[in-house]
N, C-alpha and C positions, 0 to 999 in steps of 0.2 A: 504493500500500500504506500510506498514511498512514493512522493511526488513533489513539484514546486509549490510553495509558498509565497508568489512572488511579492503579496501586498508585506509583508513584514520580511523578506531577504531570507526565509529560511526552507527546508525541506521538511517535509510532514514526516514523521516517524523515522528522523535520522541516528537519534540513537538509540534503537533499537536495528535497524540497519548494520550500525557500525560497530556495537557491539557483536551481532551476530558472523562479520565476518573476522573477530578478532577470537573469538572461540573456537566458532564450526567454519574455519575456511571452506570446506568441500561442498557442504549445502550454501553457503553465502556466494563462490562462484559463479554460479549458473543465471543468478539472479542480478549478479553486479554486470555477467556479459547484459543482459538481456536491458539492464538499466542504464550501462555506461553507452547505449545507443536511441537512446529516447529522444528524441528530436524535438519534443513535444513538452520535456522535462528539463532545459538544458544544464539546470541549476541541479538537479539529481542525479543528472551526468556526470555532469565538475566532482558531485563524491562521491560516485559509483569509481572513477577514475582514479581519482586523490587516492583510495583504498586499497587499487589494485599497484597504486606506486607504494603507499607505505609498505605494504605486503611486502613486493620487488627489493624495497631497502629492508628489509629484515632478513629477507634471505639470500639478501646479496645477489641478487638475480640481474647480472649487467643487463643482458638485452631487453627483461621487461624495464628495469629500471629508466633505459633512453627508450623505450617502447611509448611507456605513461608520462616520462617529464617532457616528451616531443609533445604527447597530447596535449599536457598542460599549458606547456608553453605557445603552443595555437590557437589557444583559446584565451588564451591575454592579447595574445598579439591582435586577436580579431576585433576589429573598430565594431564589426555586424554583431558581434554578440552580445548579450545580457550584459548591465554594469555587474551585477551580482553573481552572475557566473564567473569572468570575467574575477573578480576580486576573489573568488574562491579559489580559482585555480591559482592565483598568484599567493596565495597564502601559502596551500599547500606547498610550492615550487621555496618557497621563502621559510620556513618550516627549519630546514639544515638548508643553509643558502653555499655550503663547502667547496660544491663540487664544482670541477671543471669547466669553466666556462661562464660561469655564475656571473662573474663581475662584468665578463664584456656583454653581456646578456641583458643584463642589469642597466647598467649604462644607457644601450643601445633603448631600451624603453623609454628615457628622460625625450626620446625626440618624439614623445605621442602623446601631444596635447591631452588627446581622451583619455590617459590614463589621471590628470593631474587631482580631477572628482571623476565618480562613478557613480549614478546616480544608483543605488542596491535596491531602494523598493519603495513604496509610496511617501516614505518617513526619513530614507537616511540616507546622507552623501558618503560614500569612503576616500579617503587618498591615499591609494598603497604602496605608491613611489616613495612617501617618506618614512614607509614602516622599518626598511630595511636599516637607515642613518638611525633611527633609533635603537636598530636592537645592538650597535657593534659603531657607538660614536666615534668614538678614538682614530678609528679605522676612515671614515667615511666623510667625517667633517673636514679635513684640509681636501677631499675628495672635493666638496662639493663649492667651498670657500674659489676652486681653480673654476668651474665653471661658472660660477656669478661674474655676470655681465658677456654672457657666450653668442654669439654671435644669433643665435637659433635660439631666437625666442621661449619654445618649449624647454629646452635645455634651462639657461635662465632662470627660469619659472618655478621648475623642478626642484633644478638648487636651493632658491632663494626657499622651497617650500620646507624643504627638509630644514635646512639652517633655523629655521624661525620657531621648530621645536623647542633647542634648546637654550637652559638658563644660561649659558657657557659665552665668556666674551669673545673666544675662538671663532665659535658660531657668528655671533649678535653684531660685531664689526663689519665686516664686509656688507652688513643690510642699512650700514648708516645713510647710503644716497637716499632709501624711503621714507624717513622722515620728512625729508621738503619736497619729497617728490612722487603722491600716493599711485600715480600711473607707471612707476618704475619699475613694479611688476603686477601680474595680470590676476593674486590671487587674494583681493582683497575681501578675505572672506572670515568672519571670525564664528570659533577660531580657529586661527590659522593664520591668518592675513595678517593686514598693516595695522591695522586695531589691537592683534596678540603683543606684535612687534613692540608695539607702544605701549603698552601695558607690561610685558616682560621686563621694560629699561627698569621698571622700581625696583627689579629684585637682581640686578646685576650689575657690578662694580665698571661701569662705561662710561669715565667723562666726557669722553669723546664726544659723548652725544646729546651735550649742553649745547650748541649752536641749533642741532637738528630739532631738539625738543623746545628751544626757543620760536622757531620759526613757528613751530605748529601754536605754541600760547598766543602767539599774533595772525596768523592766516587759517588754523586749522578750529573753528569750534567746537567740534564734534570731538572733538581729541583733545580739548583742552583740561579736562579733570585729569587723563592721567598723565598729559606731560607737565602739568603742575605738581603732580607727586612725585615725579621723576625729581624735578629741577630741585625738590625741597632736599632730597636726599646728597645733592652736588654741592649745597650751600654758596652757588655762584654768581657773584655780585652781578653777572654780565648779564643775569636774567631780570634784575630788578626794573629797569628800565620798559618792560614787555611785561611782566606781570602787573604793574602799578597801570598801563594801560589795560588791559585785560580787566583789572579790577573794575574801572570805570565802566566799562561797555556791561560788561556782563550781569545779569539776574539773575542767574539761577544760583539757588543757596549751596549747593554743593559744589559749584567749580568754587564760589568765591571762598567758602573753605581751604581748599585746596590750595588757590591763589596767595592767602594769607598765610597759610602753613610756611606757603614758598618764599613770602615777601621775607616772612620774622627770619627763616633758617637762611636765609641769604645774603642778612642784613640792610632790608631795606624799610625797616622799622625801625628809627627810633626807640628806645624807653620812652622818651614824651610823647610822640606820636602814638605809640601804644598803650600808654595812661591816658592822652586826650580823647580818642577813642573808646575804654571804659569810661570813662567820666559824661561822654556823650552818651553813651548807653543807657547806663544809671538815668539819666535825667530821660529821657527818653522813655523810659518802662516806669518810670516813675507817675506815666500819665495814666490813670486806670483802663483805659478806653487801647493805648495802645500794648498794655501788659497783657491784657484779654485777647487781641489781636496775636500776639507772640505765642502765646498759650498754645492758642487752636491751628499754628503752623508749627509746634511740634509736638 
């Protein structure tokens, strides 16, 4: 009874499936040929398939082994097929990524735009390209740092996707042209995107990225709460000049939070300035009509 699930990305009775062929190989056979060609199923394909490779690598079985990961890998490569088949087979192939061939392989997918999202099912986008820099960074990150700015847009893309994972300044450098620049690359998606980007700067040691998180407090609104939390954390006087305006323009009570965080820790507060301020306050709430008002906005 196994079949696609496509509104939620899964197969119906898959673990029972795939328990069965981890037990009773000889009865699970007959049913994975019969399933691994369902044309109609392509998603219970990918792990009718996936099953008869694991199998392959347990018993070391070279030719089914290049038998099923030629499968799999045809089924990534195909732009025609399901995003959720598609991500399945690339999981399984990415599983033990070891073997021969792997990296150029691997690579060679960064030039297929459709891989960058996948859409899987009525509910959820995948990116599998960047699954791999996560499982083995060390390895992958100055990988990916050499194609940032590659000539092949998808390439690019790819890199910049995977890089913006990590907390790591290794990583987070090389992405500093997207702070002043949100079209700099094409996955402005959070998260993931230029929004993650910009939000990761508060939890990684990057001064570098005081001019960039400047620009956004002046041109970027939409991005101004978290590159105000950034710049608080740099404590750099270059910012005061763009948050004191920023201040002015802005309404919304949470950037101006932010704003002020950023002003005091950068030194562009005063002590008088910052008691004239209390004092204004004070007198200020001190009117019943506007303490009442205060109240019921928090």
């Amino acid at each position: 009874k196994a079949k696609d699930d496509l509104k939620y990305s899964t197969v119906n009775h898959s673990d029972e499936l795939t328990a069965l062929a981890r037990f009773d190989w000889e009865r699970a056979k007959p049913l994975l040929e019969k399933l691994e060609n369902d044309k109609t199923n392509p998603l219970t394909a990918v792990l009718a398939e996936t099953l008869f490779y694991e199998r392959a690598l347990r018993e070391k079985d070279e030719s089914l082994i290049e038998k099923y990961r030629s499968r799999l890998m045809a089924v990534v490569e195909d732009k025609e097929a399901s995003g959720a088949a598609r991500d399945a087979a690339f999981e399984a192939l990415t599983k033990n990524p070891g073997w021969d061939g792997f990296d150029e392989w691997y690579l060679s997918l960064l030039e297929d735009e459709t891989l960058l999202f996948l859409s899987t099912s009525q509910y959820s986008i995948s990116s599998p390209l960047e699954s791999v820099a996560v499982k083995n960074p060390d390895k992958w990150i100055p990988v990916m740092t050499g194609l940032v700015g590659n000539k092949n847009r998808a390439i690019h893309n790819a890199a910049v996707q995977s890089l913006v994972n990590f907390e790591r300044k290794d990583a987070l450098e090389p992405l500093l042209p997207w702070l002043t620049d949100p079209g700099w690359a094409d996955i402005d998606w959070n998260p993931g995107g230029r929004v993650s980007y910009i939000q990761i700067e508060v939890n990684v040691d990057l001064p570098e990225s005081v001019p960039g998180l400047i620009w956004i407090v002046e041109n970027d609104e939409s991005n101004l709460h978290w590159a105000a939390g950034s710049l608080a954390k740099y404590k750099d006087p270059r910012a005061i000049p763009a948050l004191k305006r920023a201040l002015q323009k802005t309404a919304d009570e949470s950037d101006r939070k932010e704003i002020i965080k950023a002003l005091i820790a950068s030194g562009g507060l005063t002590d008088n300035e910052q008691i004239a301020a209390l004092v204004s306050y004070a007198e200020f709430i001190s009117i019943p009509a506007n303490f009442e008002n205060i109240k019921k906005r928090t």
